[in-house]
C-alpha positions as CSV (number, residue, x, y, z in Angstrom):
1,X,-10.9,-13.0,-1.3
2,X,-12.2,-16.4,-2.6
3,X,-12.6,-14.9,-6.1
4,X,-8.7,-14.4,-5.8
5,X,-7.7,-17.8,-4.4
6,X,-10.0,-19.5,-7.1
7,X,-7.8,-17.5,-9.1
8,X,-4.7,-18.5,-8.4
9,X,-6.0,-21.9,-7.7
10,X,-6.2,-22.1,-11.5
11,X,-2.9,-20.4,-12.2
12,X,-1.1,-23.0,-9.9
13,X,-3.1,-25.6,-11.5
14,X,-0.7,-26.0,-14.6
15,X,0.6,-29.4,-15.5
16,X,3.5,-30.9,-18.1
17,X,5.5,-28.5,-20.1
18,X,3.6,-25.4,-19.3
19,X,4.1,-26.1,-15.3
20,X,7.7,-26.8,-16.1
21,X,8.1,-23.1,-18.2
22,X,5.9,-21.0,-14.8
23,X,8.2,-23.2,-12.4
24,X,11.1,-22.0,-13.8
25,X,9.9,-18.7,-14.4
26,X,9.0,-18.1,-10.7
27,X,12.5,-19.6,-9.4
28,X,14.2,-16.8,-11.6
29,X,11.9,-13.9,-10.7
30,X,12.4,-14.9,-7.2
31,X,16.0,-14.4,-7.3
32,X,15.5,-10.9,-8.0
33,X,13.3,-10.4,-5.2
34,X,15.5,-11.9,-3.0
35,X,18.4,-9.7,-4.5
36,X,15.7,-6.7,-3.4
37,X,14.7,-8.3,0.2
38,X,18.3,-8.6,0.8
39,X,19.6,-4.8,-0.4
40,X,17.2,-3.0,1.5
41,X,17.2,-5.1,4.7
42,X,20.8,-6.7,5.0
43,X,20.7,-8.1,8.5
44,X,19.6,-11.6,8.2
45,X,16.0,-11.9,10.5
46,X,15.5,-14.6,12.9
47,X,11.9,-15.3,11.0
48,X,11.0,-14.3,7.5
49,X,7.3,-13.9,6.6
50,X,6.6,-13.6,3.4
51,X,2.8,-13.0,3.0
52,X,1.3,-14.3,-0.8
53,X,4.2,-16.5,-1.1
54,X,2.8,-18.4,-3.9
55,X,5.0,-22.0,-4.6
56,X,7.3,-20.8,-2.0
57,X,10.2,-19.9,-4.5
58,X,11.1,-16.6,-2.4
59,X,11.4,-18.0,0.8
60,X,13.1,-20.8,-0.6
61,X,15.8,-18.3,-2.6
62,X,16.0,-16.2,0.9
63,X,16.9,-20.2,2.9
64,X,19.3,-21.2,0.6
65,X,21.1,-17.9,1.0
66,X,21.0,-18.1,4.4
67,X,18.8,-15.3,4.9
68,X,16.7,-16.0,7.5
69,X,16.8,-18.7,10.5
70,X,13.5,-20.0,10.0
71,X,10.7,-19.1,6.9
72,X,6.8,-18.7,7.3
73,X,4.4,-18.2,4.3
74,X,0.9,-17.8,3.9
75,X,-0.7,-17.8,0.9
76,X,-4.5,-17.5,-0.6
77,X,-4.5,-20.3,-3.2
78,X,-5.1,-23.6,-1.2
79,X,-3.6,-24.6,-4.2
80,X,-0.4,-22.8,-4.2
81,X,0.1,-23.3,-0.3
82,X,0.1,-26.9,-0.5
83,X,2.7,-26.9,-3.5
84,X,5.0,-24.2,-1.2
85,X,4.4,-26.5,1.6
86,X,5.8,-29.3,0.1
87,X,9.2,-27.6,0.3
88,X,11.1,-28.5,3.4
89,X,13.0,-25.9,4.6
90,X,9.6,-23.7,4.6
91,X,6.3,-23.5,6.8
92,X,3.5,-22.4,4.5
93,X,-0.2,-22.1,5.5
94,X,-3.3,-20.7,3.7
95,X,-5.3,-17.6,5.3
96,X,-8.0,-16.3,4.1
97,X,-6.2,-13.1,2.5
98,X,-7.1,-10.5,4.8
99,X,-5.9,-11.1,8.7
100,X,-3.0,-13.4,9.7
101,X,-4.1,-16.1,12.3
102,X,-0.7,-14.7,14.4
103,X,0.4,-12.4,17.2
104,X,1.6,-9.0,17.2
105,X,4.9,-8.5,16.2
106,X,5.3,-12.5,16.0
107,X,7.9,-12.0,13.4
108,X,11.0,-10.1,12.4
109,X,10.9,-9.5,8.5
110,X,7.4,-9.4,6.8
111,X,7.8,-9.5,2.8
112,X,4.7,-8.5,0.5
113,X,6.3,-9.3,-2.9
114,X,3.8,-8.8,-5.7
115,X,0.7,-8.5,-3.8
116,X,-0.8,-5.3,-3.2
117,X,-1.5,-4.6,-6.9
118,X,-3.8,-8.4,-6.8
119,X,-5.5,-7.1,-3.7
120,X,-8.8,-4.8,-3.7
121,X,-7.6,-3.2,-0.1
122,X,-3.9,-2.8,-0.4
123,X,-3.8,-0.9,2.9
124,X,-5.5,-3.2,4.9
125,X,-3.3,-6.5,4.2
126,X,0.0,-4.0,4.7
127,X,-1.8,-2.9,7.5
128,X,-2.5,-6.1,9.3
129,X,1.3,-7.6,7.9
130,X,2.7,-4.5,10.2
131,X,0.8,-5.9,12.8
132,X,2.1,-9.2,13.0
133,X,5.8,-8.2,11.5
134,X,7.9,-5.2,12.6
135,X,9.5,-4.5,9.4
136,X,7.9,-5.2,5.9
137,X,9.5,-5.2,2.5
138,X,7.1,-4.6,-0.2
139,X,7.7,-4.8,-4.3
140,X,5.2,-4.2,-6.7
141,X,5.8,-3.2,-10.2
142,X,5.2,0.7,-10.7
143,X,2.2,0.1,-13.9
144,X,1.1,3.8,-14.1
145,X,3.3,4.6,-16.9
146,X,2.9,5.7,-20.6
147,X,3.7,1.8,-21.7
148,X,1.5,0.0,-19.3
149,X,-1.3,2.3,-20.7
150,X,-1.4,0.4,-23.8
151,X,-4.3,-1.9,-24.6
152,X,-2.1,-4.6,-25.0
153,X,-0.5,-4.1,-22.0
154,X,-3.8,-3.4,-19.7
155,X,-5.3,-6.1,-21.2
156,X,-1.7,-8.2,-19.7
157,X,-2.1,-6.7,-16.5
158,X,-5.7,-7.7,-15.9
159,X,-5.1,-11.2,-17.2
160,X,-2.8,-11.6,-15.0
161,X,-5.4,-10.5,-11.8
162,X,-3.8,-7.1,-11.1
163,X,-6.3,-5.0,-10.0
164,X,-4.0,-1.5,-8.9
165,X,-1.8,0.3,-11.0
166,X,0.6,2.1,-8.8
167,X,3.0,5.1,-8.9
168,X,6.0,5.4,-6.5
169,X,3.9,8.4,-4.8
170,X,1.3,5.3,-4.2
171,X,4.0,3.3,-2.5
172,X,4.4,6.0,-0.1
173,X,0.9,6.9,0.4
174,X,-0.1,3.6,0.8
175,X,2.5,2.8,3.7
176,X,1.6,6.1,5.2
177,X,-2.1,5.1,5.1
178,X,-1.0,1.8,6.9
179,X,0.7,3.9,9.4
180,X,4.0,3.1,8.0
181,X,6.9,5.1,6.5
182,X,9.7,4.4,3.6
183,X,13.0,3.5,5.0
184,X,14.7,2.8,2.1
185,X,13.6,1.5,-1.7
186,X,14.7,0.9,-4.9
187,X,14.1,0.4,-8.9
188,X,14.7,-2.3,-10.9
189,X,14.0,-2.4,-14.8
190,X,14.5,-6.2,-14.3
191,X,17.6,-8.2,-15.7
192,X,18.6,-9.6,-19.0
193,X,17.7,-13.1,-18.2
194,X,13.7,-12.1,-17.4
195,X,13.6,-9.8,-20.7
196,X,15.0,-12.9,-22.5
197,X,12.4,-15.5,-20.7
198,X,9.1,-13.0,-22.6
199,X,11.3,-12.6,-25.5
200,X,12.7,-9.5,-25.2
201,X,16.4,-8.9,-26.7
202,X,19.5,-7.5,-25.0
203,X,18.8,-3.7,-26.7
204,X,15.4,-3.1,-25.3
205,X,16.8,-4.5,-21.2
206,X,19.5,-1.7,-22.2
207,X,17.7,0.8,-23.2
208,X,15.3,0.5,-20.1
209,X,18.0,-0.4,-17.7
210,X,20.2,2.6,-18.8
211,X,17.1,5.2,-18.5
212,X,16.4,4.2,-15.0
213,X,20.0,4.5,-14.1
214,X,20.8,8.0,-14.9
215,X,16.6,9.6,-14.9
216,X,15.3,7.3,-12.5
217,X,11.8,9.6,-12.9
218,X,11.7,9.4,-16.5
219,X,11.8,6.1,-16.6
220,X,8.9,5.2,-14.2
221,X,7.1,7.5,-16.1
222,X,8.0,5.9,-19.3
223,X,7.3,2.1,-18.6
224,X,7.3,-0.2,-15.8
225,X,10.3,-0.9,-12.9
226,X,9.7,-2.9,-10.3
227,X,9.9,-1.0,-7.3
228,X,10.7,-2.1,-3.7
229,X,10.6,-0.3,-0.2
230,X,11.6,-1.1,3.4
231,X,8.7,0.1,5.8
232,X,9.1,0.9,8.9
233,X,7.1,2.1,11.9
């Protein structure tokens, strides 16, 4: 994993303007997450774990709602987990992307938010967050689609270090794999405001969102939701 970490090393590495835009950019992607964490597992945990938790902007969405009594993170980027860390409401350590230095079902919640398409062994790290978390909520955005197929758009996605393109078949297969099954999930084609932050107008976040709402299937096929899913043993 120290290919990955270097990785993100560099993407947490930003500074000025261009750390101000991917600050801000992270706090309002994370408010959709939590919006996700919170619709498929409503009962506030005693301990959230949110594995890849980057700056921390999840877990700190998911505290000030009140979700949650206490908040764990671990992240890969040395760099990333000592930004997170510096956010007081949150403990944040770095692992080394593959086992969790914890006990068996240590925690309550486990969250894998945009991680398993970074990761070379999906199954494993879902696997081993299982172990240590009884539930897990996992989100990753649903890339094999007609529009992510673009070479624009791979090119994007591999700039970016994702190294899966999933399917909502995937999702299920890969929880299965883990020895896991799909409680409850959900689509998202994203809100306004995140269209608007990469320039996108109010007629294509229409478009996209109203597909999704009345052909769900059609529209994963057509471009790419973000799709989470509460696992369970």
């Amino acid at each position: 994993m120290s290919d990955l970490a270097h990785f993100y090393d560099d993407a947490y590495s930003h500074s000025g303007a261009e750390a101000e835009k991917w600050a801000r950019w992270r706090a309002l992607s994370a408010r959709g997450k939590a919006d996700h964490v919170v619709a498929l597992h409503p009962a506030s945990p005693e301990v959230v774990c949110e594995v890849g938790c980057g700056d921390g902007a999840l877990l700190a969405e998911l505290a000030g709602r009140g979700y949650g009594a206490s908040h764990v993170g671990y992240e890969v980027s040395p760099e990333a987990a000592r930004i997170a860390a510096q956010r007081p409401e949150l403990r944040v350590s770095s692992f080394d992307g593959e086992l969790l230095p914890e006990a068996d079902g240590a925690f309550g919640l486990g969250v894998l938010s945009h991680v398993l398409e970074h990761v070379p062994d999906p199954v494993a790290l879902l696997r081993d967050t299982a172990r240590v978390c009884r539930e897990v909520v996992v989100e990753v955005p649903l890339e094999d689609n007609l529009s992510a197929r673009r070479p624009a758009k791979v090119a994007e996605a591999q700039r970016i270090g994702h190294i899966q393109r999933f399917s909502r078949a995937d999702v299920h297969r890969i929880a299965a794999d883990a020895g896991l099954r799909v409680e409850r999930e959900l689509s998202d084609a994203l809100p306004l405001e995140v269209h608007r932050f990469h320039g996108g107008g109010r007629v294509k976040w229409a478009v996209r969102a109203g597909t999704l709402r009345v052909a769900p299937p059609l529209a994963r096929r057509l471009f790419t939701v973000h799709h989470a899913a509460l696992l369970v043993r």
